[in-house]
N, C-alpha and C positions, 0 to 999 in steps of 0.2 A: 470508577467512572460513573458517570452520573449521566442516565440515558432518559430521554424525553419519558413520558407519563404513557403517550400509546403505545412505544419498546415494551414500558414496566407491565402495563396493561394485556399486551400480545400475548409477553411471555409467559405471566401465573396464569393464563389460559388454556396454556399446553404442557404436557409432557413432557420433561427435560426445557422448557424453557427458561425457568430460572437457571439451570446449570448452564444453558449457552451464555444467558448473562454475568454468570461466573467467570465464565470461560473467557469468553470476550474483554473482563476487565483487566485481568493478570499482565503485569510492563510485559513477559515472556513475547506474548500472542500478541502485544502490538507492536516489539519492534519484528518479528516477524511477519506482520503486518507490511510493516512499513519496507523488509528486507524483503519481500517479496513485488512490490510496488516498483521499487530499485531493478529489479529485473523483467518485469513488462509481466510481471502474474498479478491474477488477481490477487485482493488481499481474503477474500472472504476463505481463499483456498489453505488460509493458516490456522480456521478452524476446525478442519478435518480430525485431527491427527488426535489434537485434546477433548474434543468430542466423543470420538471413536473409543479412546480410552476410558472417558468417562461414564458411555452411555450404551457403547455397544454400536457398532455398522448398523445392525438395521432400522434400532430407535434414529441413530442421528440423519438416517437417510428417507425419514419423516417427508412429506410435502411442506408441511406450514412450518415445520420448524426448519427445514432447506432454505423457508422464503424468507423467515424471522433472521437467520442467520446474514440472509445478503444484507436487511436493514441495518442491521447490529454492526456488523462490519463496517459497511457505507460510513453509520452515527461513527465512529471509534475513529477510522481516518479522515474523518473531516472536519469532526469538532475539535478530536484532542490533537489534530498533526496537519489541521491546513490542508491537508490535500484534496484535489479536485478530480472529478466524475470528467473521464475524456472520452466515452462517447455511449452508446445504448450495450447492453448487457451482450457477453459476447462467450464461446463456448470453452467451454474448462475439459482438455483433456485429460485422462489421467489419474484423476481426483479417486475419491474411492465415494463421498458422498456428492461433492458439487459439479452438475454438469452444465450451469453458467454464470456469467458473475459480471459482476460492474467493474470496467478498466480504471485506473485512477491515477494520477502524477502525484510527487511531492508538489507544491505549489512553488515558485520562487520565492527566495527569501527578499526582504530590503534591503535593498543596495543602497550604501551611505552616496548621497550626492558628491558629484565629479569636481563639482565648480571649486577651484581654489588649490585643489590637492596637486602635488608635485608632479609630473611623470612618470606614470608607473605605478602609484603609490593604492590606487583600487585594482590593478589590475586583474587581481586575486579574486576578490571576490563576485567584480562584475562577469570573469571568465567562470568560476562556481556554477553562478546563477542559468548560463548560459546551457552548460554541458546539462545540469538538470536536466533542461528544457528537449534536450536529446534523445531521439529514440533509440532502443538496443541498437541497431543495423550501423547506424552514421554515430555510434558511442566508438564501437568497433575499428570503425576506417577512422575514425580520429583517434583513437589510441595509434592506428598504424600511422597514420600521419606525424602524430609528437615522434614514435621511435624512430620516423627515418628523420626529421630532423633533427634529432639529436645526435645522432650519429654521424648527418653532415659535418653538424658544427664541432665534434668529437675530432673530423680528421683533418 
C-alpha cells in the first residue's frame, strides 16, 4: 500500500513506525480490517495483535505511534476498501494497546440501474446493498425475521 507522504513522514520519525507501516500493508491485517468493520469494531483494533508480536505491548502502546496507527488504519480503509468514517472516535474495550478508534462502514457498492430489468432480476444485489447499510442490532432481528419466514412459507 502506498500511504500519503505525511503517513511516510510520521512514521521514519518514530520508533517502530516504519514496522506499523509494515504491518498495516500485509492483505492479512486488511481483510481483518475490513472483518472487523463487518462486526461494528473498529478496524484500527487489527493492529494490535501483529504489532504486539512485532514490537512488544509496551513499545506498540507508544502515544504517537497509538495515534500514527489510528491514521494508518483510517488511510488503509478508506483508500484501498471505500469505506466510510460513521462518526467521531469512540472507546475500544478490551484492546491490549488501543483505548479509541474511528467507527467506519463498508460503503455501498453500485447498484446496476433498475429501469428495463425484468422482475426480480436486481433484487440481489439492491437487497446486498441495503443489509450493509445495517447496524449489528437490526442485522440480528432481520436474520430473525428471514427464518421465520422461511419457515412460514416451508409449512
Amino acid at each position: 500500500m502506498e500511504f500519503s507522504s505525511r503517513i511516510r513522514t510520521r512514521a521514519a520519525g518514530l520508533l517502530n513506525g516504519n514496522k506499523l507501516l509494515e504491518i498495516a500493508s500485509r492483505e492479512d491485517v486488511h481483510q481483518e480490517m475490513l472483518r472487523r468493520i463487518r462486526l461494528g469494531e473498529k478496524p484500527v483494533t487489527a493492529l494490535s495483535q501483529p504489532l504486539i508480536e512485532a514490537i512488544g505491548l509496551e513499545a506498540a502502546r507508544d502515544d504517537n505511534l497509538r495515534r500514527l496507527s489510528g491514521e494508518v488504519a483510517a488511510a488503509v480503509v478508506e483508500k484501498e476498501h471505500g469505506c466510510q468514517r460513521t462518526s467521531g472516535s469512540k472507546v475500544i474495550n478490551g484492546d491490549p494497546v488501543y483505548t479509541t478508534g474511528q467507527p467506519f462502514r463498508e460503503a455501498p457498492e453500485r447498484v446496476p440501474a433498475v429501469s428495463g430489468a425484468a422482475p426480480g432480476e436486481h433484487d440481489l444485489p439492491i437487497s446486498a446493498v441495503l443489509v450493509r447499510l445495517l447496524g449489528n442490532d437490526t442485522l440480528v432481528a432481520l436474520d430473525q425475521l428471514v427464518d421465520e419466514e422461511l419457515q412460514r412459507r416451508a409449512a
